[in-house]
Each structure stands twice: as structure tokens, then as C-alpha cells.
N, C-alpha and C positions, 0 to 999 in steps of 0.2 A: 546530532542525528545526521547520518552521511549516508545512509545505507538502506535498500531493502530490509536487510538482517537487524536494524535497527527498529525501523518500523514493526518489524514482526516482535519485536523485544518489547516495545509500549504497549503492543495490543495483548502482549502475553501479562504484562502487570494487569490488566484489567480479564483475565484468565477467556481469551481470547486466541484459539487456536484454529491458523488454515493449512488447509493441503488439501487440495482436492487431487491435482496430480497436472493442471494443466497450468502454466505458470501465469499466462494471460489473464483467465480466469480467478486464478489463486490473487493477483494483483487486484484488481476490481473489486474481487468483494474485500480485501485490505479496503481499497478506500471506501468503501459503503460505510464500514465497519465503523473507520476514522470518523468520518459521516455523524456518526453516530454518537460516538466520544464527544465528539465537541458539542453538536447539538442536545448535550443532557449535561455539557460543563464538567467532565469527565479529564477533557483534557482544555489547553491554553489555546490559543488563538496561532499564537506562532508555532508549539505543537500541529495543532493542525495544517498547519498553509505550508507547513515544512515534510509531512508526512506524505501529504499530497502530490506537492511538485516531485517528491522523489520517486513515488508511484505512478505518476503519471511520465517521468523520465523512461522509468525502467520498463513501461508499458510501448512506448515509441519505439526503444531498440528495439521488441522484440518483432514490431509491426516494419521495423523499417527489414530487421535481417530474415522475415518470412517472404518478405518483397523481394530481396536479392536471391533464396531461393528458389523462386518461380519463376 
């Protein structure tokens, strides 16, 4: 797992579908989601800690490049 597109691929095996429209947003509730998975043993522990740090990666660019826009 390397990717958002990955992430969103795991939570689609557990018939988990997001798109709200805002991608911020859209990321967040991904890890709520993940949150979730693992706290019901759904998914593995490195699953989780790998799904996170990715979402929480891809969460920073967007915080840092709405920054440079401002």
C-alpha cells in the first residue's frame, strides 16, 4: 500500500465507499473509517498504521499547498 488509491481500495473490500467532493474531508472520514477497521479487527495493525500515515501524508500537502495559496 503506497497510495491514497490504495487506501480507498481496502476500504472498498470492506464495501466502503467515500466521495463527498471535498478531498480534505474525503481523507478524514478515510481515516475515521480505517479507525474503525481495525478497532473491530477487520483489518491488521500494519494495515492500519500504513493506511494512516498515508492519509495523514496526503492530508498535510493539501494543508500546506492551500497555505501557499493564501
Amino acid at each position: 500500500m503506497k497510495t491514497v488509491f490504495d487506501v480507498r481500495q481496502l476500504l472498498k473490500k470492506f464495501g466502503t465507499f467515500i466521495y463527498i467532493g471535498n478531498r480534505l474531508a474525503d481523507l478524514e472520514l478515510m481515516e475515521d473509517e480505517i479507525k474503525e477497521l481495525y478497532q473491530n479487527a477487520c483489518i491488521s495493525a500494519q494495515e492500519y498504521q500504513l493506511s494512516v500515515l498515508i492519509l495523514k501524508q496526503e492530508a498535510r500537502k493539501i494543508r500546506e499547498e492551500k497555505g501557499a495559496d493564501e
